[in-house]
FIMIBA-862834 format. One record per atom (N, C-alpha, C, O): atom name; residue in three letters; x, y, z. Coordinates in pm, whole numbers, plus 50000, padded with zeros to 5 digits. Layout:
N
REC,CA,ALA,X,Y,Z
...
! end
This chain:
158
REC,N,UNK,47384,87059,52428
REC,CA,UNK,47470,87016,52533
REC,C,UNK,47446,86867,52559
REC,O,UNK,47339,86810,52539
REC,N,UNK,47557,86813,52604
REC,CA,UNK,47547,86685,52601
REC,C,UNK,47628,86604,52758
REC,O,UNK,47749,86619,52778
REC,N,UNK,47532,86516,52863
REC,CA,UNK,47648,86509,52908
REC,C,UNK,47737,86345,52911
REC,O,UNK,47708,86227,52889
REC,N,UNK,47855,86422,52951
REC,CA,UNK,47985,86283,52853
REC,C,UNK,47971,86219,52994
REC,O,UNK,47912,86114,52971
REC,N,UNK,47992,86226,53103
REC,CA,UNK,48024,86154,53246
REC,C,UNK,47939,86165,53403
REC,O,UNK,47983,86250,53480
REC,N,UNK,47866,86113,53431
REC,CA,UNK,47829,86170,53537
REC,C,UNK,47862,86073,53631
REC,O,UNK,47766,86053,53707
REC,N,UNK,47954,86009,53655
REC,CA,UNK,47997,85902,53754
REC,C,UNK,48047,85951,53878
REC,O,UNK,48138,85883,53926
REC,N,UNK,48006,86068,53954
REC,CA,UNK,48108,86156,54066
REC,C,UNK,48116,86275,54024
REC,O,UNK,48046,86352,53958
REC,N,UNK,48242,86277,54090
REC,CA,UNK,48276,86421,54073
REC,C,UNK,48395,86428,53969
REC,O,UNK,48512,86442,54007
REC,N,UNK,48354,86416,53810
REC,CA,UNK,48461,86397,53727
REC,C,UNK,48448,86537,53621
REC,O,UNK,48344,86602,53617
REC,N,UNK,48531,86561,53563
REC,CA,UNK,48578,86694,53441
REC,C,UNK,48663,86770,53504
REC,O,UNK,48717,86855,53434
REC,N,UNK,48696,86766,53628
REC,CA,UNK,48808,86859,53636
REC,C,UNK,48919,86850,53590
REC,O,UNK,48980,86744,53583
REC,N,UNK,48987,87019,53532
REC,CA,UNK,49121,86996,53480
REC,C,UNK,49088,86931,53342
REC,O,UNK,49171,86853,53296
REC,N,UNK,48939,86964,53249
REC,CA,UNK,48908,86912,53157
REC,C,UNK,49007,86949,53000
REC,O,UNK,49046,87065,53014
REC,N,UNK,49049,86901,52887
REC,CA,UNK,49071,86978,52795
REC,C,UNK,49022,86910,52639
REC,O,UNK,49080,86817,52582
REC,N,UNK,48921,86973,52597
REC,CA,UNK,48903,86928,52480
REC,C,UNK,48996,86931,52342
REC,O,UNK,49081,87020,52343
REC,N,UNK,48993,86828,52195
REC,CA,UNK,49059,86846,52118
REC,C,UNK,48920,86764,52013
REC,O,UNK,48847,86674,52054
REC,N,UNK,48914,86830,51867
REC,CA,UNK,48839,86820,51788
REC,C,UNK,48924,86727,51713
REC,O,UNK,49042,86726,51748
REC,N,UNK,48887,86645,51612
REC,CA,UNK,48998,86544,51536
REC,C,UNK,48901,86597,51394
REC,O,UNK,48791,86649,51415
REC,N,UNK,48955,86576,51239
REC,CA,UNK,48947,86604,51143
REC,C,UNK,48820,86568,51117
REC,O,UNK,48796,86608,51003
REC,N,UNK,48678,86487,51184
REC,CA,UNK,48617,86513,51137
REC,C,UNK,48527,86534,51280
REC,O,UNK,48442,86460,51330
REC,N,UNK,48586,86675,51325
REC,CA,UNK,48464,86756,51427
REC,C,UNK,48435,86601,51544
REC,O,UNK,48325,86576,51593
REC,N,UNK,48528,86538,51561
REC,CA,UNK,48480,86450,51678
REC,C,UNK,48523,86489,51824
REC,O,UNK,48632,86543,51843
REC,N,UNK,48467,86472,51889
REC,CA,UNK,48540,86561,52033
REC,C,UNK,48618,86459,52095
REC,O,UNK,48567,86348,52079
REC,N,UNK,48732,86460,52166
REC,CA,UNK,48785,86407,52245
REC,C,UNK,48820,86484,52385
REC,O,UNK,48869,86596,52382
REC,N,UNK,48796,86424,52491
REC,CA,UNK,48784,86480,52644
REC,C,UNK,48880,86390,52713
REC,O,UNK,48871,86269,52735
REC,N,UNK,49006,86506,52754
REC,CA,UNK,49087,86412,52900
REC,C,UNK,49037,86534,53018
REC,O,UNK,49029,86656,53014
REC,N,UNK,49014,86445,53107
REC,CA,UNK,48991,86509,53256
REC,C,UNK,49004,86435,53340
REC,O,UNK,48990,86316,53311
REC,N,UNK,49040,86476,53499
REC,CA,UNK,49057,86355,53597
REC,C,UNK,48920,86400,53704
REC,O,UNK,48862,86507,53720
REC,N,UNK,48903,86275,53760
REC,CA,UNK,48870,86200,53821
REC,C,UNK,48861,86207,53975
REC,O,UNK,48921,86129,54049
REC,N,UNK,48774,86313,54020
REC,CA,UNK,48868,86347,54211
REC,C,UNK,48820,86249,54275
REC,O,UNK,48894,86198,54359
REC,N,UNK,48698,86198,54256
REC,CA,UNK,48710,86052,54357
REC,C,UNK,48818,85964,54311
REC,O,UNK,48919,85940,54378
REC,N,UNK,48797,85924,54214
REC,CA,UNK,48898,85782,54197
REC,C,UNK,49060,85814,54210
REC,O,UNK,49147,85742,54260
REC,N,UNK,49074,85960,54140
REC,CA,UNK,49182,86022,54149
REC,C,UNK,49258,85968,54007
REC,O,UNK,49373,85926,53999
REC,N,UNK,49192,85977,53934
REC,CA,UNK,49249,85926,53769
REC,C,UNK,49265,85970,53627
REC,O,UNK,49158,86028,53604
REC,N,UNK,49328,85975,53533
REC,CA,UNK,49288,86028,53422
REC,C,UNK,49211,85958,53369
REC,O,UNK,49233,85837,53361
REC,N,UNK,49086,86023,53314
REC,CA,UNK,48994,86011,53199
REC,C,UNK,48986,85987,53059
REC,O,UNK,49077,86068,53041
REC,N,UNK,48965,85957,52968
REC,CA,UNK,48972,86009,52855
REC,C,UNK,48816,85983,52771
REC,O,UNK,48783,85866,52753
REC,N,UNK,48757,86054,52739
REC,CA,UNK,48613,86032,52671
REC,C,UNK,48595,86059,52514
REC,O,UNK,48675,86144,52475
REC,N,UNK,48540,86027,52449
REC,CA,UNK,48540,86066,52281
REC,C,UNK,48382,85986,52202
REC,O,UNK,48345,85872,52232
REC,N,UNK,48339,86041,52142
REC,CA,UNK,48244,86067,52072
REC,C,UNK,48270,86023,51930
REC,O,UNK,48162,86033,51872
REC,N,UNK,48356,85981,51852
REC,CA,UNK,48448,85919,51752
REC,C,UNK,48359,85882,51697
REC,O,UNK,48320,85932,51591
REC,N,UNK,48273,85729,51788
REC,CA,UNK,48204,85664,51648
REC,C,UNK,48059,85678,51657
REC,O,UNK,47975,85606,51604
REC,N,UNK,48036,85809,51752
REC,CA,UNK,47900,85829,51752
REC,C,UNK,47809,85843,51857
REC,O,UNK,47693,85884,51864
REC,N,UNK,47926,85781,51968
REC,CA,UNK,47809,85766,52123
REC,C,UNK,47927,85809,52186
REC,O,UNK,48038,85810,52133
REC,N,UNK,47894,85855,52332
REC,CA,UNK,47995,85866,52414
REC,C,UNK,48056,85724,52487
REC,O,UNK,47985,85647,52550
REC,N,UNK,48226,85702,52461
REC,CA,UNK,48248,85608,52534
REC,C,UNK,48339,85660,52633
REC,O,UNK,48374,85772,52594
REC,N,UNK,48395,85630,52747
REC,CA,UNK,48487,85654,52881
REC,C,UNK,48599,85556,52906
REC,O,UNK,48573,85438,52926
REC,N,UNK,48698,85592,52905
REC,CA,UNK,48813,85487,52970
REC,C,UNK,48904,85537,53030
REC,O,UNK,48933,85644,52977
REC,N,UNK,48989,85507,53148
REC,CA,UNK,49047,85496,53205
REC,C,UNK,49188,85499,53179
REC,O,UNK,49234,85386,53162
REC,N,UNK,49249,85566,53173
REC,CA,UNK,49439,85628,53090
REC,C,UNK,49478,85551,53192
REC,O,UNK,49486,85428,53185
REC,N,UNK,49507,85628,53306
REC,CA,UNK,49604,85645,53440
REC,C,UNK,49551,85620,53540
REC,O,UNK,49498,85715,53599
REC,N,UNK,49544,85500,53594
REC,CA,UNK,49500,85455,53756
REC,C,UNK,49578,85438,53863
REC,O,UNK,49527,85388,53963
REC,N,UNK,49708,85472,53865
REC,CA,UNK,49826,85493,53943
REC,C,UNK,49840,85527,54040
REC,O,UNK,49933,85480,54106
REC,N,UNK,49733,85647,54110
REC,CA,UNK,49731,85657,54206
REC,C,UNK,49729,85877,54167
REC,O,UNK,49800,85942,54091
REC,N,UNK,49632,85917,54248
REC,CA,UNK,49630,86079,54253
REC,C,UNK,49695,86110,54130
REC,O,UNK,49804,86162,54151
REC,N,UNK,49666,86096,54003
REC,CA,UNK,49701,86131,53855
REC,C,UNK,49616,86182,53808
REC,O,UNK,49504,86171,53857
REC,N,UNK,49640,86263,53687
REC,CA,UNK,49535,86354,53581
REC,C,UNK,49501,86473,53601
REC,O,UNK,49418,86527,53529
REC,N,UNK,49550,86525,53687
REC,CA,UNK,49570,86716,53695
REC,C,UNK,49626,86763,53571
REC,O,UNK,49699,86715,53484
REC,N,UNK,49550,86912,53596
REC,CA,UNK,49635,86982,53484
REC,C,UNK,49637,86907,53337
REC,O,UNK,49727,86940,53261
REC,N,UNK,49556,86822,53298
REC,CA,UNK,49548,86780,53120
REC,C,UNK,49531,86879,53034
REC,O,UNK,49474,86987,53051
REC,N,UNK,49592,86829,52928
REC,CA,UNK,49591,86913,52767
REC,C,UNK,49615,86783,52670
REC,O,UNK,49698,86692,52674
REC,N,UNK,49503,86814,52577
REC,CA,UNK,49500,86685,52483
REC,C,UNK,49523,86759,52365
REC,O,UNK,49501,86878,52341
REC,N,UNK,49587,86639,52274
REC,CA,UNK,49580,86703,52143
REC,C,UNK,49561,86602,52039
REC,O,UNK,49597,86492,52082
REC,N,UNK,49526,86599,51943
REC,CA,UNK,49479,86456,51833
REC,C,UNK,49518,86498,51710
REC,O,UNK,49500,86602,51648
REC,N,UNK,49605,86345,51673
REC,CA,UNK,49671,86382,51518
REC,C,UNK,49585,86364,51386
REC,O,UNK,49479,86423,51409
REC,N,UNK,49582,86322,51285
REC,CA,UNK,49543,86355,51166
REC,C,UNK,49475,86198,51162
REC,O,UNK,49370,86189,51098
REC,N,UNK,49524,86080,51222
REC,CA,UNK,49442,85980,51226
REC,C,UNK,49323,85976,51357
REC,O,UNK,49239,85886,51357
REC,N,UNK,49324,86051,51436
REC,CA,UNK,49242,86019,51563
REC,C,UNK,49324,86002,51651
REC,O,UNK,49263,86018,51757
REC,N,UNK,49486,85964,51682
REC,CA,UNK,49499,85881,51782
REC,C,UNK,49531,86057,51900
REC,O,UNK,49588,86161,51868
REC,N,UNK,49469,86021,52020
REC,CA,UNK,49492,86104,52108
REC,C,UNK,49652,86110,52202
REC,O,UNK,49732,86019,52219
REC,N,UNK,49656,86198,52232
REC,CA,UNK,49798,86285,52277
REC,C,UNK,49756,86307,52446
REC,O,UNK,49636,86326,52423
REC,N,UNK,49762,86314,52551
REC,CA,UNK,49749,86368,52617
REC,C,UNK,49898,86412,52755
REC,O,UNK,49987,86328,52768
REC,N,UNK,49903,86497,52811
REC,CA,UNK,49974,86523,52929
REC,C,UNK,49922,86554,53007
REC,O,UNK,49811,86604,52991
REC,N,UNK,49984,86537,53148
REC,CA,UNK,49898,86563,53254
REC,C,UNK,50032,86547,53371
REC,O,UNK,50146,86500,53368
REC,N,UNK,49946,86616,53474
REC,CA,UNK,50002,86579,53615
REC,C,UNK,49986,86499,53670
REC,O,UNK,49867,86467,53677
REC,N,UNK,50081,86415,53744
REC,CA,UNK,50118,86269,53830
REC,C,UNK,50133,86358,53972
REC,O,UNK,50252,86377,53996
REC,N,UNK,50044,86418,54073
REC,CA,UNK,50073,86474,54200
REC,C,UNK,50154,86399,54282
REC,O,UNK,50251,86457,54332
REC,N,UNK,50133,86271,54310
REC,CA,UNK,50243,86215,54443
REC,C,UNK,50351,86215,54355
REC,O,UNK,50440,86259,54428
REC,N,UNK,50409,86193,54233
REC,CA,UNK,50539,86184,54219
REC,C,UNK,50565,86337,54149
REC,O,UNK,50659,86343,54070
REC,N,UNK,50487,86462,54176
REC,CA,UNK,50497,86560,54058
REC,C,UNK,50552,86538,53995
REC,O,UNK,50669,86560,54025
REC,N,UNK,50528,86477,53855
REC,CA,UNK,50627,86431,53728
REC,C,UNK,50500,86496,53627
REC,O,UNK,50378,86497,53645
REC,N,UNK,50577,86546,53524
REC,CA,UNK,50501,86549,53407
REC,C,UNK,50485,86416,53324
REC,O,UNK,50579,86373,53258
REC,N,UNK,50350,86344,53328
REC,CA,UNK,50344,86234,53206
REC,C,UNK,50259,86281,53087
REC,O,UNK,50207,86392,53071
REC,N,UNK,50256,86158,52996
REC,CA,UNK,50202,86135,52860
REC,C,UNK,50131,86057,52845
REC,O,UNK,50176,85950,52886
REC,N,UNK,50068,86053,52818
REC,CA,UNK,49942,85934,52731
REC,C,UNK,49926,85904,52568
REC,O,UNK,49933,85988,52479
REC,N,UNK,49910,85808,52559
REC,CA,UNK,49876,85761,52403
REC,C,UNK,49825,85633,52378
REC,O,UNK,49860,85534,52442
REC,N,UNK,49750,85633,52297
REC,CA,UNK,49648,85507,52288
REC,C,UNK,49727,85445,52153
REC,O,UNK,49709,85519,52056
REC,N,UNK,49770,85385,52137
REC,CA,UNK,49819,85254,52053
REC,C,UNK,49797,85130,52037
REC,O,UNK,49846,85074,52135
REC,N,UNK,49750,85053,51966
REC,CA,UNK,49721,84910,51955
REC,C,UNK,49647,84836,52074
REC,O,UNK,49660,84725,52124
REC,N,UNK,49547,84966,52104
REC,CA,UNK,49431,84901,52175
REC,C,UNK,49444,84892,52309
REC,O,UNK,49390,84808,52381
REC,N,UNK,49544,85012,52356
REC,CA,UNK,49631,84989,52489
REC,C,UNK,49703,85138,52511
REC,O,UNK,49779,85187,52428
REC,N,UNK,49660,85213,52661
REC,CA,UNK,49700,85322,52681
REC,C,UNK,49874,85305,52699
REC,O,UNK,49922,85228,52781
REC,N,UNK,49958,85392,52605
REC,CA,UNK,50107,85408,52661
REC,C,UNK,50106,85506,52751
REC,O,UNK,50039,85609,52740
REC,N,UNK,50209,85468,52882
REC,CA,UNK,50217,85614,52957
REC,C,UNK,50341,85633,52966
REC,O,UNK,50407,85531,52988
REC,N,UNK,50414,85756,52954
REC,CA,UNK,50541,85763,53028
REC,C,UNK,50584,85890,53071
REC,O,UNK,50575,85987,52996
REC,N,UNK,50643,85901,53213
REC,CA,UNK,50670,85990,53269
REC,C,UNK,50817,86041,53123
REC,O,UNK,50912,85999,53058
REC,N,UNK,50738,86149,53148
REC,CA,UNK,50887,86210,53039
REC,C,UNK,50950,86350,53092
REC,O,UNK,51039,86406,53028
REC,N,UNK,50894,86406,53223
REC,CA,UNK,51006,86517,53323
REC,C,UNK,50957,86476,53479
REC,O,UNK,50844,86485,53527
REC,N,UNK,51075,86432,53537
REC,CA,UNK,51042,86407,53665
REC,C,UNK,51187,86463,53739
REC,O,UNK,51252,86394,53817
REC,N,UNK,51229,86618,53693
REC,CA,UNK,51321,86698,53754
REC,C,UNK,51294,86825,53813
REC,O,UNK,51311,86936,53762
REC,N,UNK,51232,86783,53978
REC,CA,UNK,51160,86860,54038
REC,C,UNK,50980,86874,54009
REC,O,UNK,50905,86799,53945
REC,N,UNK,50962,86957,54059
REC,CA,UNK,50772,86957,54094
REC,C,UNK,50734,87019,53956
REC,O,UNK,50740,87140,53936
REC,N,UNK,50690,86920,53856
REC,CA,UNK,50690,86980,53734
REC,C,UNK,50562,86949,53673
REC,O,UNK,50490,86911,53765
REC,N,UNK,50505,86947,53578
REC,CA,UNK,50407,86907,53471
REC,C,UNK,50255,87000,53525
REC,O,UNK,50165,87007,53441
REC,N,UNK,50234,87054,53635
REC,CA,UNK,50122,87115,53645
REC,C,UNK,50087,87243,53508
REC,O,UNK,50186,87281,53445
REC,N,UNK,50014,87274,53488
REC,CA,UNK,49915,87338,53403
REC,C,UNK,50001,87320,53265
REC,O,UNK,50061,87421,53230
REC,N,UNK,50011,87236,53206
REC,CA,UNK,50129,87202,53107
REC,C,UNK,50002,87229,52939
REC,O,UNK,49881,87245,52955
REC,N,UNK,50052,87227,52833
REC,CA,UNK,49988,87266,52744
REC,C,UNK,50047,87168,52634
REC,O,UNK,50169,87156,52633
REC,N,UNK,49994,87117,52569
REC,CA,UNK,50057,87006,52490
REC,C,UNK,50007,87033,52306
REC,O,UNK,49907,87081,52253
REC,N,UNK,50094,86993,52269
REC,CA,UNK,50029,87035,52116
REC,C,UNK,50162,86914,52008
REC,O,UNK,50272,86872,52046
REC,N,UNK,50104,86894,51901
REC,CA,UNK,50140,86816,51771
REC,C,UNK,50240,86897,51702
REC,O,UNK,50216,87013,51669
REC,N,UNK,50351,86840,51678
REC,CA,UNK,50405,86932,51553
REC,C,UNK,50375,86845,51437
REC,O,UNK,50310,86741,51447
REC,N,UNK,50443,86911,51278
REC,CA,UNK,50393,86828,51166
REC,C,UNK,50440,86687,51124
REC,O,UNK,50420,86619,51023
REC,N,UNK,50534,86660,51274
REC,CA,UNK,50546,86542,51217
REC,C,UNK,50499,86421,51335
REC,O,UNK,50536,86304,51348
REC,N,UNK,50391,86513,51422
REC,CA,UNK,50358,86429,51520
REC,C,UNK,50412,86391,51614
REC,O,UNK,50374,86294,51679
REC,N,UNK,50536,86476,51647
REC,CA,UNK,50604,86442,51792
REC,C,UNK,50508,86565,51901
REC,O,UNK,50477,86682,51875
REC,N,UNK,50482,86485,52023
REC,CA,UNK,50463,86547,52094
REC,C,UNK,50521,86699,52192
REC,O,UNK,50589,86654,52285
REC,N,UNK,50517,86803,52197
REC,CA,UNK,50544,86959,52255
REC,C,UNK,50463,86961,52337
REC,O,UNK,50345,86927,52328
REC,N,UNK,50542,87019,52465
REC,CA,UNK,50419,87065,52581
REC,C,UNK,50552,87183,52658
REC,O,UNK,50672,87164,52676
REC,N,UNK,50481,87282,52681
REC,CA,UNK,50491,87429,52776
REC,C,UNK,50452,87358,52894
REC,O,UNK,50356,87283,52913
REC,N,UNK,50574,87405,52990
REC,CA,UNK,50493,87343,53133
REC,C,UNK,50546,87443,53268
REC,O,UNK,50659,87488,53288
REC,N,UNK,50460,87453,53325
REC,CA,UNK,50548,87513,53495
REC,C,UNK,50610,87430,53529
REC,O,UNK,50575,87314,53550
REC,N,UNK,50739,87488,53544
REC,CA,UNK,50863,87407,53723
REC,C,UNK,50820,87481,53824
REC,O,UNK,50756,87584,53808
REC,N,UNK,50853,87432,53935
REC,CA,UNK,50841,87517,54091
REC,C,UNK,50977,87433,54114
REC,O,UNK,50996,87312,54125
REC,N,UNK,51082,87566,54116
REC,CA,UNK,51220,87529,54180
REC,C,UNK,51186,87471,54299
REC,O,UNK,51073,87468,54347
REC,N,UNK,51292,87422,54349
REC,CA,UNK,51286,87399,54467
REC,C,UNK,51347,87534,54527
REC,O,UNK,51441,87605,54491
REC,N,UNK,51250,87542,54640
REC,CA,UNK,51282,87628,54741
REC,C,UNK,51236,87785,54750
REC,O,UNK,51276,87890,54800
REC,N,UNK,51131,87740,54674
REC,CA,UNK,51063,87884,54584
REC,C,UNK,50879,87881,54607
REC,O,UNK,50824,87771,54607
REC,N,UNK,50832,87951,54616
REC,CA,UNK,50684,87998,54608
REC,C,UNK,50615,87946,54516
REC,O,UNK,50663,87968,54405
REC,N,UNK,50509,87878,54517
REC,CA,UNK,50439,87809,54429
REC,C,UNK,50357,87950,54353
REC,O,UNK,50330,87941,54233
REC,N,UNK,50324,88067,54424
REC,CA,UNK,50269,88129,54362
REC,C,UNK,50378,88217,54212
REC,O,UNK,50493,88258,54229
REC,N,UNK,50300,88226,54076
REC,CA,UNK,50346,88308,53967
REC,C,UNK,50384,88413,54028
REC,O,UNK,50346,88455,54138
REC,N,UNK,50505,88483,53914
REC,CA,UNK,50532,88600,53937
REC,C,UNK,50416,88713,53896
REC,O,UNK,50311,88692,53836
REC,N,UNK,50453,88805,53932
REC,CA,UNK,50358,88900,53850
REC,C,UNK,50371,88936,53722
REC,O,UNK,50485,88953,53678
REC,N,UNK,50250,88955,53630
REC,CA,UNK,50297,88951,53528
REC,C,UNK,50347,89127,53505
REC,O,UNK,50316,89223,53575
REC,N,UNK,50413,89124,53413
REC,CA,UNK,50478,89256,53376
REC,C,UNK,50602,89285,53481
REC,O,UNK,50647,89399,53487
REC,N,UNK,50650,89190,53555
REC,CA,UNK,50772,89265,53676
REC,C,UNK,50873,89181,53574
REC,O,UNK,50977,89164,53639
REC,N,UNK,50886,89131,53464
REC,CA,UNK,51020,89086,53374
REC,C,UNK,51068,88942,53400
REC,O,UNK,51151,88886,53327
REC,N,UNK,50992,88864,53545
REC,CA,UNK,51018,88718,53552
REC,C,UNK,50929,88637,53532
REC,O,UNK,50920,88523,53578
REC,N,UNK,50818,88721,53421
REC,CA,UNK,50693,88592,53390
REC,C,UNK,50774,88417,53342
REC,O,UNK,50742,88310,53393
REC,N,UNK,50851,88434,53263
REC,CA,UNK,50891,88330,53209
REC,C,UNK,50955,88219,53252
REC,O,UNK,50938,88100,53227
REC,N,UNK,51072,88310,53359
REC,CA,UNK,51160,88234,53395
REC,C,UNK,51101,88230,53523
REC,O,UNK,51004,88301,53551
REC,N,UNK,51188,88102,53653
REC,CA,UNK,51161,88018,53601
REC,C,UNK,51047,87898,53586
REC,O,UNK,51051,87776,53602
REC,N,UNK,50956,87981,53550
REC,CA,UNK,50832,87913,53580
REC,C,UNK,50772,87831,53420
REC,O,UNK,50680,87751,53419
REC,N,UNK,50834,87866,53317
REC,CA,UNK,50791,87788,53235
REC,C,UNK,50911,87716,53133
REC,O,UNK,51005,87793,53111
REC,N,UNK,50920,87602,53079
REC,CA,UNK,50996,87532,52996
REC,C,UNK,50947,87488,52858
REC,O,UNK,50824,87493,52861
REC,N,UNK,50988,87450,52747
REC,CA,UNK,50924,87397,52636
REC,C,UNK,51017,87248,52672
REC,O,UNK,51134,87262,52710
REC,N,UNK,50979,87161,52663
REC,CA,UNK,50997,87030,52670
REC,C,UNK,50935,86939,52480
REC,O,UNK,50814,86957,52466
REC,N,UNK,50975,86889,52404
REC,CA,UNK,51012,86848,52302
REC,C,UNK,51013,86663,52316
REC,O,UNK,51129,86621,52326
REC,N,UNK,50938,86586,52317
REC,CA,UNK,50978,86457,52367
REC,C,UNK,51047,86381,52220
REC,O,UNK,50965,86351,52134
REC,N,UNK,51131,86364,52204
REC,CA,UNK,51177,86332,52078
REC,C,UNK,51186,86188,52053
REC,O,UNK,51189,86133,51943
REC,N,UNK,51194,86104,52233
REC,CA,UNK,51223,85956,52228
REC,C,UNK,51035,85886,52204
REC,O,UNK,51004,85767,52213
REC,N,UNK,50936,86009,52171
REC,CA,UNK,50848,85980,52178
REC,C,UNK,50786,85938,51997
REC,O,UNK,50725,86018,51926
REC,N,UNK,50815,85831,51967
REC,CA,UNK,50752,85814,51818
REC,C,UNK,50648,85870,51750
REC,O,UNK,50550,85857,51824
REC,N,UNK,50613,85928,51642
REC,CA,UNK,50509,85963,51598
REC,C,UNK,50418,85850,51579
REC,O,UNK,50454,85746,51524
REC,N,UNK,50319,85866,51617
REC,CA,UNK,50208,85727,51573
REC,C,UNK,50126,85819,51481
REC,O,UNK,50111,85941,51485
REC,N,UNK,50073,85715,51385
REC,CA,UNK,49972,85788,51296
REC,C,UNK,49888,85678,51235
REC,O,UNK,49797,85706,51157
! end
């Protein structure tokens, strides 16, 4: 065991992703600062940086890492409930809100397809509706509490 952060009260809402050669990468936020995280072990030591400083961001993360290393992440933006994205490119986190139609992106699940566009499963909370899930097995697990979202304006980096 190893530990990656002890600056506060940080790993919540943690999600690990392994890259091709067994390196770990860690997004989690931040409840003091209120931020996304991102930590990785890549070239041997643990380093920490800072995605999303925006303000009450980084709930609900799911990371995922392509075939070069570069990390994927989504997460929750609470004051604006928007689902965003993360990506590290040319030495510089990209972010962009990519669903901000209604109270969306909490416990979202994100994953690579083969050509490296980003997929993420996510809860909506209609408006005007119970934050709590249905039950499962009463026939409305799905609807409308979950979406597949597809970001297509999102480039593959590799």
């Amino acid at each position: 065991m190893e530990i990656v952060d002890c600056s506060g009260q940080v790993g919540e809402y943690a999600s690990l992703a392994l890259d091709t050669d067994d390196k770990a990468h860690i997004s989690y936020w931040d409840r003091i600062n209120q931020n996304l995280v991102y930590a990785t072990n890549a070239d041997g030591r643990w380093k920490r940086s800072v995605v999303d400083d925006s303000g009450n961001v980084g709930m609900f993360t799911s990371i995922a890492v392509n075939a070069t290393g570069t990390p994927h992440i989504s997460y929750y933006a609470v004051g604006s409930q928007d689902l965003r994205y993360a990506t590290f490119a040319d030495g510089i986190w990209i972010i962009l809100t990519v669903d901000s139609a209604g109270d969306v992106g909490q416990y979202s699940s994100l994953a690579l397809d083969a050509e490296g566009k980003a997929t993420s499963a996510i809860m909506t909370i209609p408006t005007g509706t119970s934050s709590t899930p249905p039950t499962p097995g009463d026939g409305s697990c799905l609807a409308p509490w979950t979406q597949r979202a597809t970001w297509d304006s999102i480039p593959p980096l590799r």
